[in-house]
MMTF fields as JSON, N, C-alpha, C and O atoms, coordinates in Angstrom:
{
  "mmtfVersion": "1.0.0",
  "mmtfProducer": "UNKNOWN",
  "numBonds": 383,
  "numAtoms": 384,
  "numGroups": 96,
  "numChains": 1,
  "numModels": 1,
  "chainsPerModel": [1],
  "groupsPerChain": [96],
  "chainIdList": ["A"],
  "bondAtomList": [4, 2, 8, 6, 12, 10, 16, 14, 20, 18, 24, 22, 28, 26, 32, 30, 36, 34, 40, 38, 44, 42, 48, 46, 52, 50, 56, 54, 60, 58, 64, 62, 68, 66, 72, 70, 76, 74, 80, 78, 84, 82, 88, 86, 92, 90, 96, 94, 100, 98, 104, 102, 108, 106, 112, 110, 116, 114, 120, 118, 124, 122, 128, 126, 132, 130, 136, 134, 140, 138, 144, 142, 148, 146, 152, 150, 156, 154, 160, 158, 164, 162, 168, 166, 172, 170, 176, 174, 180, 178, 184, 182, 188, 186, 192, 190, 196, 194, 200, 198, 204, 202, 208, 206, 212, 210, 216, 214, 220, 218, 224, 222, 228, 226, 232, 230, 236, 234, 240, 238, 244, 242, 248, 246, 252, 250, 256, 254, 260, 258, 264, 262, 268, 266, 272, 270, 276, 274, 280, 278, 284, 282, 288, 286, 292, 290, 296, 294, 300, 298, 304, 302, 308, 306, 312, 310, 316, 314, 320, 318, 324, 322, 328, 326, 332, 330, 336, 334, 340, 338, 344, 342, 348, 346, 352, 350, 356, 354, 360, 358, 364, 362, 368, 366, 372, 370, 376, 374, 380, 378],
  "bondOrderList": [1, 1, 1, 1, 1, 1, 1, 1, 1, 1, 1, 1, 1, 1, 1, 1, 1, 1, 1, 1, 1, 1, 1, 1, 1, 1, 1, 1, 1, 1, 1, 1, 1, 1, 1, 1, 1, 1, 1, 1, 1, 1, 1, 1, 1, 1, 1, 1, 1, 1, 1, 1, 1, 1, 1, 1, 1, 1, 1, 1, 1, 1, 1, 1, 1, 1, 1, 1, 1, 1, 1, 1, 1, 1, 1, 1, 1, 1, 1, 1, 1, 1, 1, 1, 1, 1, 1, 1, 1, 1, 1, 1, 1, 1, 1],
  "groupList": [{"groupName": "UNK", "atomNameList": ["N", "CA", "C", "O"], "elementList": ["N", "C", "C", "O"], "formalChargeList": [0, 0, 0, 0], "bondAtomList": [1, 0, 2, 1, 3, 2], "bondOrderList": [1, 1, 2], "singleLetterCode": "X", "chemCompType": "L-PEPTIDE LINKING"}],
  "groupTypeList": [0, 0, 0, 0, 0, 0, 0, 0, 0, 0, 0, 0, 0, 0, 0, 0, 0, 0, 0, 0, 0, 0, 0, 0, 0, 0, 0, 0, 0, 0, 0, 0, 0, 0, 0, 0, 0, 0, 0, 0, 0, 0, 0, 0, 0, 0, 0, 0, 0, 0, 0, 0, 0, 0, 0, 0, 0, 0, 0, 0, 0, 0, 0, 0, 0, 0, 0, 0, 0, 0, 0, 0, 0, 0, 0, 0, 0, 0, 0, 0, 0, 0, 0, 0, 0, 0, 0, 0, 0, 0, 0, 0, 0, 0, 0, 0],
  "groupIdList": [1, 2, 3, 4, 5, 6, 7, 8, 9, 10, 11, 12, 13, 14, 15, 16, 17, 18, 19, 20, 21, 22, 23, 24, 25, 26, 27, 28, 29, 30, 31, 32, 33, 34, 35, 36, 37, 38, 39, 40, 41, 42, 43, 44, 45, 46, 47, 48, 49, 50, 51, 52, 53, 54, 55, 56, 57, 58, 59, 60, 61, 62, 63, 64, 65, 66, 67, 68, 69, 70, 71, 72, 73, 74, 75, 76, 77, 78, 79, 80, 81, 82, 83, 84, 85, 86, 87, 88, 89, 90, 91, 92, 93, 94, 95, 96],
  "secStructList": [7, 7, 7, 7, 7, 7, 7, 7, 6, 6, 7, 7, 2, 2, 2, 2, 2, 2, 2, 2, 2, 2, 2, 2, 2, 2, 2, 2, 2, 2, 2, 2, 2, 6, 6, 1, 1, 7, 7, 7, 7, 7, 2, 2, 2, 2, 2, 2, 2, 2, 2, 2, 2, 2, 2, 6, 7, 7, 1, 2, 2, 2, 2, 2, 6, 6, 7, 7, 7, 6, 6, 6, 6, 7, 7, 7, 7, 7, 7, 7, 1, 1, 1, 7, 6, 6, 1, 1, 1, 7, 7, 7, 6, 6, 7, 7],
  "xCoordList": [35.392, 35.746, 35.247, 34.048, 36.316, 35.643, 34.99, 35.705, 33.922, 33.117, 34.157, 35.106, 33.624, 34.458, 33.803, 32.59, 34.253, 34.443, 34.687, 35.646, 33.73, 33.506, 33.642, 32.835, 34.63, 35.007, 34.548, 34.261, 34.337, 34.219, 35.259, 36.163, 35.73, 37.265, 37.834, 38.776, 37.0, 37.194, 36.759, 36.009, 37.142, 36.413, 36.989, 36.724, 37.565, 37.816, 36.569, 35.933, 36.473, 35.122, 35.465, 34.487, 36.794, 36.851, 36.523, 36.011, 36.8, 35.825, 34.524, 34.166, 33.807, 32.374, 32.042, 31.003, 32.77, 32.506, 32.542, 31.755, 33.329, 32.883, 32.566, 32.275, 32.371, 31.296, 29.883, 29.199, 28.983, 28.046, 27.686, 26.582, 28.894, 28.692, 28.355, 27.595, 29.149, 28.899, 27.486, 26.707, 27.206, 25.353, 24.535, 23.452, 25.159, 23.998, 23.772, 22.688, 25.133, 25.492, 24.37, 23.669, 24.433, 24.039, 22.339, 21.488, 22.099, 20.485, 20.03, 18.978, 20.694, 20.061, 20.579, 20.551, 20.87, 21.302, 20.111, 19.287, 19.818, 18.351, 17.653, 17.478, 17.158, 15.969, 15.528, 14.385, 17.045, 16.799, 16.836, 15.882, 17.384, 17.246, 15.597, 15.114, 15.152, 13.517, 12.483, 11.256, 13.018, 12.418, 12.449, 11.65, 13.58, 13.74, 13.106, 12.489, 13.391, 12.87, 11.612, 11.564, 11.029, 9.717, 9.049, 9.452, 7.737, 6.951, 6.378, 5.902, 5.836, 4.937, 3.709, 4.292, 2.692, 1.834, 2.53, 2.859, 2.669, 3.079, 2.297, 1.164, 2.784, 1.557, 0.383, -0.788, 0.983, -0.132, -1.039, -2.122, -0.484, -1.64, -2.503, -3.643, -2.457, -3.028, -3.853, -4.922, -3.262, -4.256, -5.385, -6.452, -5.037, -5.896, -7.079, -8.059, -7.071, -7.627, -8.418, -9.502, -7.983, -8.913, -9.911, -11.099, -9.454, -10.208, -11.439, -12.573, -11.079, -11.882, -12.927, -14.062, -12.749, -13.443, -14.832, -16.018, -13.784, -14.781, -15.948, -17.137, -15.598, -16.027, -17.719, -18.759, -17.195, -17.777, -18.325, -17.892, -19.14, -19.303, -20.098, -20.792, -19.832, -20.251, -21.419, -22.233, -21.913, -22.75, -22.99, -24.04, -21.278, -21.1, -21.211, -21.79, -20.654, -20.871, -22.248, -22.624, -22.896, -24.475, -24.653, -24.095, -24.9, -25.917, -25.395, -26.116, -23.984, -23.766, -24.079, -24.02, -24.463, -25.037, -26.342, -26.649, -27.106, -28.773, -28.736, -29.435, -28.163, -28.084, -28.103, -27.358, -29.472, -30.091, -29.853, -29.909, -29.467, -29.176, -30.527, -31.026, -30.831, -31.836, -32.579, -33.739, -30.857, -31.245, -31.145, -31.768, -30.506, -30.659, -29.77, -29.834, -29.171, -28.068, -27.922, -26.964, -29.422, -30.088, -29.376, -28.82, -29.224, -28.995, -30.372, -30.9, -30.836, -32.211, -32.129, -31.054, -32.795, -32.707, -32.626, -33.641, -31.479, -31.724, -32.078, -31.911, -32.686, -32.887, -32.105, -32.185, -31.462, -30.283, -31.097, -31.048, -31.86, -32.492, -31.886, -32.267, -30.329, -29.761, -28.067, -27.37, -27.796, -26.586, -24.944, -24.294, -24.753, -23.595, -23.586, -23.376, -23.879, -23.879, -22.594, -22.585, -21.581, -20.522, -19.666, -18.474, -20.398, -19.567, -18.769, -17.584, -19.992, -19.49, -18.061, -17.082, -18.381, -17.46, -15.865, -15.398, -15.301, -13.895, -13.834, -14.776, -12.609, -12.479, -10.45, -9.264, -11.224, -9.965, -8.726, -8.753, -7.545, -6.598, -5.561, -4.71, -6.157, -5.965, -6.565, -6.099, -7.899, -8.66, -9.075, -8.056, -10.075, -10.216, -10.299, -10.442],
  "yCoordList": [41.458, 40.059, 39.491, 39.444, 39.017, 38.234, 36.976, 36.265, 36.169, 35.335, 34.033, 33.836, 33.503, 32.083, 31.703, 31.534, 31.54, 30.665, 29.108, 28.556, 28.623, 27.217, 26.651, 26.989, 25.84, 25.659, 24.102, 23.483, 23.1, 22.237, 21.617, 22.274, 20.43, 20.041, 19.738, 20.079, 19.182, 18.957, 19.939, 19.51, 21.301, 22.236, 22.134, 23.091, 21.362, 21.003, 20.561, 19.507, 21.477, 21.284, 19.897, 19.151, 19.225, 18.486, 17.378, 16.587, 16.775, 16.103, 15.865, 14.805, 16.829, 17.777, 16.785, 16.142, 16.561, 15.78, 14.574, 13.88, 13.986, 12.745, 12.66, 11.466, 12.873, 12.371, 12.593, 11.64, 13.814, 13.747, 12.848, 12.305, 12.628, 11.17, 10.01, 9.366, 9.456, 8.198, 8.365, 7.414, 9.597, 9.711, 9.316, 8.731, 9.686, 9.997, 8.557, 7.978, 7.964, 6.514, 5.445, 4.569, 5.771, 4.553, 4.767, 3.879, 6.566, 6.386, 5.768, 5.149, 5.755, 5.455, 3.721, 3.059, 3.333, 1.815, 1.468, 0.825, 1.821, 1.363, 1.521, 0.414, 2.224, 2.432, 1.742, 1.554, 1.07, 0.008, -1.237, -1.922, -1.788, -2.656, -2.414, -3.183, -1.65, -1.779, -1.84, -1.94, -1.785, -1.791, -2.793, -3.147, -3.473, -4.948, -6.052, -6.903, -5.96, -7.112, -6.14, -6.12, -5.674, -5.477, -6.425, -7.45, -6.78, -7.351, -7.732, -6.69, -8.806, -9.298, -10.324, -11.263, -10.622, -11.804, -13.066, -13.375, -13.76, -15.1, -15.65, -15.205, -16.77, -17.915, -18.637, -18.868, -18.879, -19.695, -19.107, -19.576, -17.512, -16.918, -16.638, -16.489, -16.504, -15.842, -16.9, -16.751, -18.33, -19.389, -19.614, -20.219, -19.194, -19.409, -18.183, -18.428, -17.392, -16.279, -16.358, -15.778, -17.26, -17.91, -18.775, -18.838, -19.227, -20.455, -20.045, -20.505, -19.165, -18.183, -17.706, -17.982, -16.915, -16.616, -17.151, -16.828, -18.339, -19.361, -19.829, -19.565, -20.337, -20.651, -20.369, -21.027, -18.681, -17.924, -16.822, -15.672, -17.123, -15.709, -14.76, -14.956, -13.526, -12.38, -12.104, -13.018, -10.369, -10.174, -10.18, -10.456, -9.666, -9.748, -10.414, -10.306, -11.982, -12.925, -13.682, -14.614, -12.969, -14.072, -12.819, -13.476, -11.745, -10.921, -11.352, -11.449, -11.618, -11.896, -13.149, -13.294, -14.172, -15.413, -15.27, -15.742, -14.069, -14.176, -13.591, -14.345, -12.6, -11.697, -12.643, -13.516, -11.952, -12.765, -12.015, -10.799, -12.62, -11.856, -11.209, -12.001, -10.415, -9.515, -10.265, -10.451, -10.69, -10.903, -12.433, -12.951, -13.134, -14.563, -15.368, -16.535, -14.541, -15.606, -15.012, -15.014, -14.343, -13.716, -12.704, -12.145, -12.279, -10.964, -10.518, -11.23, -8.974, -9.003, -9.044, -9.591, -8.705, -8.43, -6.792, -6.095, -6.344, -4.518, -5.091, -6.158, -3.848, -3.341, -2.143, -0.999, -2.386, -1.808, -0.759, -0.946, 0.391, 1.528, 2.151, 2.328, 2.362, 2.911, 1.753, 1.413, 1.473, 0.82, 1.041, 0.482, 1.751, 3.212, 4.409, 4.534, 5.374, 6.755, 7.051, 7.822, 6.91, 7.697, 6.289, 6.348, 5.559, 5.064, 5.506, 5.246, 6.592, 7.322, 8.364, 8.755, 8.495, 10.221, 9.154, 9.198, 8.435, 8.131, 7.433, 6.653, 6.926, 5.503, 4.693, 4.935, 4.03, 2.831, 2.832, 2.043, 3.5, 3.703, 1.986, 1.511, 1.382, 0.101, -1.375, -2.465, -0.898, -2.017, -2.307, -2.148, -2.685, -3.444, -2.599, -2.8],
  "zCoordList": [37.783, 37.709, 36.389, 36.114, 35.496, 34.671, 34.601, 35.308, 34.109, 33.397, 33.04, 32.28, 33.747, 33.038, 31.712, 31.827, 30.584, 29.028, 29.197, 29.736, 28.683, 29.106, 27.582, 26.716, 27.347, 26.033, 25.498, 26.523, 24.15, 24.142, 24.284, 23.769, 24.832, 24.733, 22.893, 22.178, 22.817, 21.172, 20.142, 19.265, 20.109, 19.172, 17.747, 17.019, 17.34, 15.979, 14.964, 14.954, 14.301, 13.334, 12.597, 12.634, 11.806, 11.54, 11.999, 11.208, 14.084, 14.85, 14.423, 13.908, 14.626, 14.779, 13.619, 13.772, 12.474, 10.886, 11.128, 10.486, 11.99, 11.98, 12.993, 12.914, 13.856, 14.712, 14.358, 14.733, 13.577, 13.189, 12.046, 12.001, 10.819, 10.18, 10.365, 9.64, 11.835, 12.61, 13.394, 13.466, 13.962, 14.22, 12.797, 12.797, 11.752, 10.602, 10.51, 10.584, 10.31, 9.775, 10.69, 10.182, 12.007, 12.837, 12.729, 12.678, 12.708, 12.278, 11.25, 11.409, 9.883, 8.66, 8.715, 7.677, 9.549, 10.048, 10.701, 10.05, 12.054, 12.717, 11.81, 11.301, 11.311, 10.11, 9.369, 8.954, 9.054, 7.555, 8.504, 8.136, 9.409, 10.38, 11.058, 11.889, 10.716, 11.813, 10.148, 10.151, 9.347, 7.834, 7.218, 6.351, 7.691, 7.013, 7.517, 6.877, 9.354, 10.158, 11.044, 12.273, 10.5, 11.104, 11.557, 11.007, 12.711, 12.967, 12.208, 11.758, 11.397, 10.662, 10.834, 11.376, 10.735, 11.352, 10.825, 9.68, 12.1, 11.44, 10.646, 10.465, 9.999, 9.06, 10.039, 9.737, 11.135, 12.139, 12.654, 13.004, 12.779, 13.194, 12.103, 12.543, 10.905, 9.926, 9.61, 9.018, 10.099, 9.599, 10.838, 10.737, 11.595, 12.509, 12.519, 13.222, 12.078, 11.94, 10.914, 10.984, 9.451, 8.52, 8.95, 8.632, 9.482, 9.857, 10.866, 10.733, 11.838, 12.526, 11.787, 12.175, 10.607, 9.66, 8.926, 8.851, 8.353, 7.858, 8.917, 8.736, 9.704, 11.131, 11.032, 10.991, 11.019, 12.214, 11.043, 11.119, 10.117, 8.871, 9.634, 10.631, 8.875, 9.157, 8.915, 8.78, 8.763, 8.533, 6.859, 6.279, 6.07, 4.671, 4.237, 3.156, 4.797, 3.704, 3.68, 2.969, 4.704, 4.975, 3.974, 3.095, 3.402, 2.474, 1.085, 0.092, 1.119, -0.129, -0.834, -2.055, 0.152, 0.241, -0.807, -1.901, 0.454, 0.562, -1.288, -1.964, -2.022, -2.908, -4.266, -4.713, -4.738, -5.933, -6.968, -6.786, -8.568, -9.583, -10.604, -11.403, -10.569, -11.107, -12.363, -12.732, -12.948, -14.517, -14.637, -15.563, -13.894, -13.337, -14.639, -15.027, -14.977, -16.16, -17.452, -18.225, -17.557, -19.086, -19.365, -18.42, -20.465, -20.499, -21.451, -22.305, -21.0, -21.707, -23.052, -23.296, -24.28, -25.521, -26.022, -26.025, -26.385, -27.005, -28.306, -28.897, -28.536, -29.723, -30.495, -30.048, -31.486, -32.23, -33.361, -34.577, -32.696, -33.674, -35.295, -36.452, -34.141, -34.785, -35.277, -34.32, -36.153, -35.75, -35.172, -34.289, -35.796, -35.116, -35.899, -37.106, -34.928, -35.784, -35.944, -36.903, -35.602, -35.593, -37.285, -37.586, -37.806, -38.579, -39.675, -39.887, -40.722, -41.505, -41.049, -41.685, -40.079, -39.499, -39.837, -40.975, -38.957, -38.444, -39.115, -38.975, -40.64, -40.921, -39.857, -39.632, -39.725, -39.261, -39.962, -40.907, -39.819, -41.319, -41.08, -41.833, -39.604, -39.753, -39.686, -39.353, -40.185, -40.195, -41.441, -42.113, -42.276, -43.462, -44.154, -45.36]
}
């Protein structure tokens, strides 16, 4: 007894072409549709979330508060031993 052959109704490879086009087509469609209008934070929330912030400071901005400058405005005084060693070596073929 033979095996039944179970065929596609549409075995035309040319089909097969567009119908896998119109798949390709509608994926690279959602894609750019979920790329364009993505979820984003609204403005109200984002302001409310500032404001939260300010509010309510952290542990960062209380240290950066507390954080004293070493040199307090100054800058110290160097001393210039040498003035540039490298002056003789390179001349400037566009400077004076």
């Amino acid at each position: 007894m033979e095996e039944p052959t179970y065929s596609i109704p549409s075995s035309n490879p040319r089909n097969w072409l567009w119908i896998l086009m119109v798949v390709i087509i509608l994926v690279v469609a959602s894609v750019g549709y979920f790329l364009v209008y993505k979820p984003t934070v609204k403005r109200e929330t984002a302001t409310i979330q500032l404001l939260a912030a300010i509010e309510n400071p952290d542990l960062g901005s209380q240290i950066f508060e507390k954080a004293q400058n070493p040199i307090s405005g100054e800058l110290p005084e160097t001393v210039a031993s040498v003035p540039n060693p490298l002056a003789g070596i390179y001349q400037n073929p566009f400077g004076e």
